[in-house]
Every structure is written in C-alpha cells, then in structure tokens.
N, C-alpha and C positions, 0 to 999 in steps of 0.2 A: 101890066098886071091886071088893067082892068076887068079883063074878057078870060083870064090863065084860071083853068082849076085846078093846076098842079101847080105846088111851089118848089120852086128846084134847089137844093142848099150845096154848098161847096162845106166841105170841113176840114176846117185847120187844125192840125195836131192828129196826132195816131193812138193815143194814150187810152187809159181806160175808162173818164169821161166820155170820150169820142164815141168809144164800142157801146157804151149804155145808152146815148142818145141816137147814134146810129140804128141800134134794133130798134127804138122805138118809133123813130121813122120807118121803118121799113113796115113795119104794123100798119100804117095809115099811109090806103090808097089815095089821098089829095098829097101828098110829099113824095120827093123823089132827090134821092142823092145823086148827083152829074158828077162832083170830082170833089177827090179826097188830095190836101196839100202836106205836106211834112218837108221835113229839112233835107228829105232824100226820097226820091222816086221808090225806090227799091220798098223803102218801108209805107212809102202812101198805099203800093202795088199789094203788098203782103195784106196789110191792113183790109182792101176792101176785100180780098181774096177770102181770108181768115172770116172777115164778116158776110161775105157772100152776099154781096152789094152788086145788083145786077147793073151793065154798062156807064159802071161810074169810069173816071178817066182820072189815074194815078199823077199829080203835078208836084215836080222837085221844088218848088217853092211857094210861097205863099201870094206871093207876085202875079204866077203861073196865074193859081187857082182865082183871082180877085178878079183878072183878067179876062176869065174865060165866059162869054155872051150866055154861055145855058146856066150862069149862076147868077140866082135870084139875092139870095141872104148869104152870108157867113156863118158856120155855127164856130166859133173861137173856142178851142178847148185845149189851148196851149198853157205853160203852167204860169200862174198869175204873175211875175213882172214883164213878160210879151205880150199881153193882154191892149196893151195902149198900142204898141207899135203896131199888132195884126190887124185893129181895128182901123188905125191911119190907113194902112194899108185897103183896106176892104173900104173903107169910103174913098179913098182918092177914086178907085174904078168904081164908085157909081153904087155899092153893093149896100142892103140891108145890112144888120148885124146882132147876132145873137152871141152873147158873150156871157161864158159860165162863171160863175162866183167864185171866188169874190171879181169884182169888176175888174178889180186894179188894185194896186200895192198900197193908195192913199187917196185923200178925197179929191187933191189936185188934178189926180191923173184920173179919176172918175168923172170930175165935170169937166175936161176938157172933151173927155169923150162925147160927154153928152151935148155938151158945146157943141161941134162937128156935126155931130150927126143934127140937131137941127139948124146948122147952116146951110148945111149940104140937103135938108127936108129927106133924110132918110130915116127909116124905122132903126132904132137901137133899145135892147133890152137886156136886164142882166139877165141871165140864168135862177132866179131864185124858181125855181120847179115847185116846191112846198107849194108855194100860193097857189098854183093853180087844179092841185089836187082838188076832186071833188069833194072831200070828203072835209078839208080847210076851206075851202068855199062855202059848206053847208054851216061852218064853225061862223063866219063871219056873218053870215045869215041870221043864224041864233042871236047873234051878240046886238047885232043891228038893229032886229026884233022886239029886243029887250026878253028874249028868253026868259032869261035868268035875273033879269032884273037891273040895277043900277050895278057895274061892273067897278071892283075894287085894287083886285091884282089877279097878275098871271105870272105862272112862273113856268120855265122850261129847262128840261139841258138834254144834253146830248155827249154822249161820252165811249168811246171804244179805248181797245188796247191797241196800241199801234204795232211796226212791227219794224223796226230801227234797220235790221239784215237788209229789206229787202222794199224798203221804203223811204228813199234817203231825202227826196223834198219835202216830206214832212218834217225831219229834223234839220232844217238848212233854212237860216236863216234869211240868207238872199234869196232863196228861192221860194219864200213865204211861207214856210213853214209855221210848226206850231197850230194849236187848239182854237185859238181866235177867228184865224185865216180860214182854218178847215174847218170846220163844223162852230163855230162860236158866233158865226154871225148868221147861222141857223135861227137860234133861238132870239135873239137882238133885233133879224128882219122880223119875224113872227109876231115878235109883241109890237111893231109900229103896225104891221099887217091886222092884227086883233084889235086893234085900243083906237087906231086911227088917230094917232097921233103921237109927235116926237117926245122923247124925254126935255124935263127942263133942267134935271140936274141928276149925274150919271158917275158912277163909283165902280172902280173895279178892283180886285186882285188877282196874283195870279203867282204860280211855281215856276220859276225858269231854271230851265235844263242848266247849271253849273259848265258844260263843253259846251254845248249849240249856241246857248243863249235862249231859245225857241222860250216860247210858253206852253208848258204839260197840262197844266190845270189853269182853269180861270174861274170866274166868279163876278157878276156885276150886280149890282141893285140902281133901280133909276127910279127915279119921282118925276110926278106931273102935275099941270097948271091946274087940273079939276081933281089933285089928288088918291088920285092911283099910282100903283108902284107896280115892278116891274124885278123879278129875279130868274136870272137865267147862269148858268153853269155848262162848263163843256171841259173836255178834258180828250187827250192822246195816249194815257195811260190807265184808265181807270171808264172802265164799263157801269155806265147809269143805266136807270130805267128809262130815261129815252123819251119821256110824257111830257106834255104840255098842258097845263092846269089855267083855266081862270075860273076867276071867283067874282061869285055877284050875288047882289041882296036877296036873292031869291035859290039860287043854286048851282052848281059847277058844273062845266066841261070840261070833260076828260078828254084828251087822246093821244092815246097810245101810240108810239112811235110817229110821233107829229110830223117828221120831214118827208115818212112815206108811211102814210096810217092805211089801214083799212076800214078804221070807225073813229065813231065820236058819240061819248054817252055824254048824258044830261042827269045830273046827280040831284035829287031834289031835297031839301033842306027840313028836317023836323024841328020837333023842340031840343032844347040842349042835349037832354041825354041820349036823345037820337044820332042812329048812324044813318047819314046820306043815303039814301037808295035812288036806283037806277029809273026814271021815270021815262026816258025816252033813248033809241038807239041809232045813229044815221050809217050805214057800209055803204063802201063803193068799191067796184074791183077796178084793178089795172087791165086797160088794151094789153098793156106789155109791159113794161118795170115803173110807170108814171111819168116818166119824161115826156109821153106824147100830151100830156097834157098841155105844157106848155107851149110844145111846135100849135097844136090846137087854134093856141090863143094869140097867140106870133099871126098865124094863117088872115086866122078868122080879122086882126088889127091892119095890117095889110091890106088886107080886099075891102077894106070900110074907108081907105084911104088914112088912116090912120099912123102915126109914129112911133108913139109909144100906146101901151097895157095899161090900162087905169088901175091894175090890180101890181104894175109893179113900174113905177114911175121914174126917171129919170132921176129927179129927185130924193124922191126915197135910196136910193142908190147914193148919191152925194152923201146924204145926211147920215146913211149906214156907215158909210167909210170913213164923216165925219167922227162918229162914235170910234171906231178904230185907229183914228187917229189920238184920241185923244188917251184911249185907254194904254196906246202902246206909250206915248207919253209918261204914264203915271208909271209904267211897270221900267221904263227903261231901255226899251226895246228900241235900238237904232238902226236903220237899213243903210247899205254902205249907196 
C-alpha cells in the first residue's frame, strides 16, 4: 500500500447500500471497484452491470471475493446479522474493512470485530458516513472553537415512513430491523460525535410493532459527567424534521438534515424577548451522494499507515452498540 494511489475495494452484498457507495466510488479517481461478491454470481454480475462498474469481476461468494489479490479493503453491506461473519471472513485473507451501520447486531459482536482487526493490524471502520461530511466536520470545528460558547444540549432525530410491502428487513426482527437499528443510532453517534464524549446515564422509549415486535418509534434522553444532556428520536413511521440542534451559552447550530446536510447555520442569542438570528452560514456540496466522503478518509488513514479514523473509532462503535444494547434491554426487544 505504501507506493499504491489507487485503493482497490471488493463489495460484499448487492443491495441498495452497495449501489449508493458504489457510485460514489466511482466519482473518485484514487478508488477503484475490482470485484463485487453476493451469494450468487448471477446477481454480483447484474449488479456491476446495472451500476456500470468498469472491469470489476462478479464472485459467487464472499470467500471468492476476500480472496481475490487486487482487493485492497472490503466494503460490507450485507444486512446487519452477517456483518461479523463477512468481516471474519475479509480478515482471515489479509483484507482491510469497511463495514456499514450498524456494525453488528450488539456490542459483543462489535468488539470482537474490532478485536480481530487489531490482532490481524488491519484497518476496520464502521460506516458512520455523517461524520465525515464536510459540512459535520465544520459543526465540530464550531463546537471545538467554542463557537457558541459553553455547550449545553443537543438534540436530533431522524424519522421516515417506511414501507412494510416492499421493505421487509425493516419490519424483521432477526434481521435487525426496526428505527433504532436503521436510522436511531444516526442521532445517538452524532451526539458522542458533537459533545466528545459518552453518556453516563441513558433512558429510552419506544412503540413496538404488536406482530414484528420491531421498534416504530423511539425516543432517548442521556445525561453527562460535566452536565449536558442529550435528546434524540427516530421513528419508521412517522416523517420528522430531520435536524440536529445544539445549544450553548452563546448560540445554536442548526442543521438541517444532519445525516446528509448541505449546511449548518449559527443562531446567535439576544435578549429574552429576542428571536435567534442567523449570524453565520457553512454549505458544502457532494462529489456524488456523500459516501465518498468517507472512502476519502478510509484512503487518506490507510496510506498514513493508520487502522482506524480518529473521527470514527473502534471504540465509539462498541460504546454505540453498547447504548443499543441496553436500550433494547429496557424495551424488551429479544434476538433469537
């Protein structure tokens, strides 16, 4: 890797993660797809075809593709209870690994991962893509700064209508389904991402499907050791604004659709009867949908000899899934 200015990735899974990370590889000449793996040749083949992936090499198995010398990393975007098994798989032959969110089904199977990967001294990083938006980068800039002053809370959520017909691992419960899994630990990374640092004491709720079992709605508040709190919400049935707010002694950041924003204002603070106004504005656009943002910083950790992304740590991964474990805990939610 020393002397390579292309990084070459194999991708496991054909799904619709695959396709979104896929074009935005193809957007950035330093990356290059070599071979796509799926459970069936036929569909790895369709796959690059459909995404017009130049001389990638279609492999029936995950095995194939692990194995194959012109693959540098793995990108994993198989659906989260194979997540541990592709990644065994992609270190036993030697491979980097990039693995999309949530890591793993719990925190066990999260540090094991990460376990492995530095046994083996290989690069392993979750998927959390938000973080490395420019525009979440600039946010943590602010916050770091003291922008806005001595920082109080943040709140987040994230919420769509799903669509049960034609969507069925979101309502399946083995298969990780539910609002937590998908988009809940969106807002949950974001605020250890913002605040730099874990909760010391963490509350949730949530609606469970009465057939699935899944979680439709959730809902957490957490407190910390220097006294900030933390609210975030996410939901499978129910369409939010999408924002992510913190607050501090001086004024708020806003932004707008935080998992894939294209800004971030600075709200500046009057006297009481004052409404906030807009004192500062940051945009940044996407290469292509924001996923390359990540392969970006994969690359750039890589070529520095590096394991892990200081912006998305091993640990912070444990400790996310720790939060998920506990919250599915209080709600009830058992995996077979």
């Amino acid at each position: 890797m020393s002397n390579q200015t292309v990084l070459r990735w194999g991708i496991m899974g054909a799904g619709n993660i695959a396709k979104m990370f896929s074009q935005a590889l193809l957007a950035l000449d330093d990356h290059r797809i070599t071979a796509v793996g799926s459970r069936s040749r036929e569909r790895a083949a369709d796959f690059i075809e459909q995404q017009k992936i130049p001389d990638a090499v279609a492999c029936g198995s995950y095995e194939e593709l692990a194995s194959r010398e012109d693959v540098d990393i793995v990108y994993i975007a198989t659906i989260h209870p194979q997540h541990l098994a592709c990644a065994k798989v992609a270190f036993a032959a030697g491979k980097h690994v990039l693995v999309e969110k949530p890591i793993a089904m719990n925190a066990a199977e999260a540090k094991e991962m990460v376990d492995l990967a530095k046994e083996k001294e290989l690069f392993f990083m979750e998927g959390m893509w938000c973080r490395f938006h420019p525009v979440n980068q600039k946010v943590k800039e602010w916050i770091r700064s003291g922008r806005i002053g001595e920082i109080n809370m943040f709140e987040a959520n994230y919420g769509f209508v799903g669509d049960p017909e034609n969507d069925l691992r979101l309502y399946n419960l083995e298969l990780g389904g539910g609002a937590l899994l998908d988009v809940g630990i969106y807002p949950l990374s974001m605020a250890a991402f913002y605040l730099d640092q874990q909760p010391d004491q963490l509350a949730g709720y949530a609606n469970l499907d009465p057939q699935s079992g899944v979680d439709l709605d959730m809902v957490t508040m957490a407190s910390y050791a220097d006294g900030k709190l933390a609210k975030t919400g996410a939901s499978v049935i129910q369409k939010y604004d999408n924002v992510a707010r913190i607050y501090g002694s001086e004024g708020i950041i806003v932004v707008p659709s935080f998992i894939h924003p294209e800004r971030a204002e600075i709200y500046a603070l009057g006297e009481e009867e004052d409404e906030p106004w807009v004192v500062e504005t940051f945009t940044a656009e996407d290469i292509c949908n924001g996923f390359e943002f990540e392969a970006m910083a994969v690359k750039k950790a890589i070529e520095a000899g590096l394991t892990e992304c200081e912006d998305m740590l091993g640990t912070d991964s444990v400790q996310l899934m720790t939060q998920v474990d506990q919250l599915f805990r209080e709600w009830g939610i058992k995996f077979k």
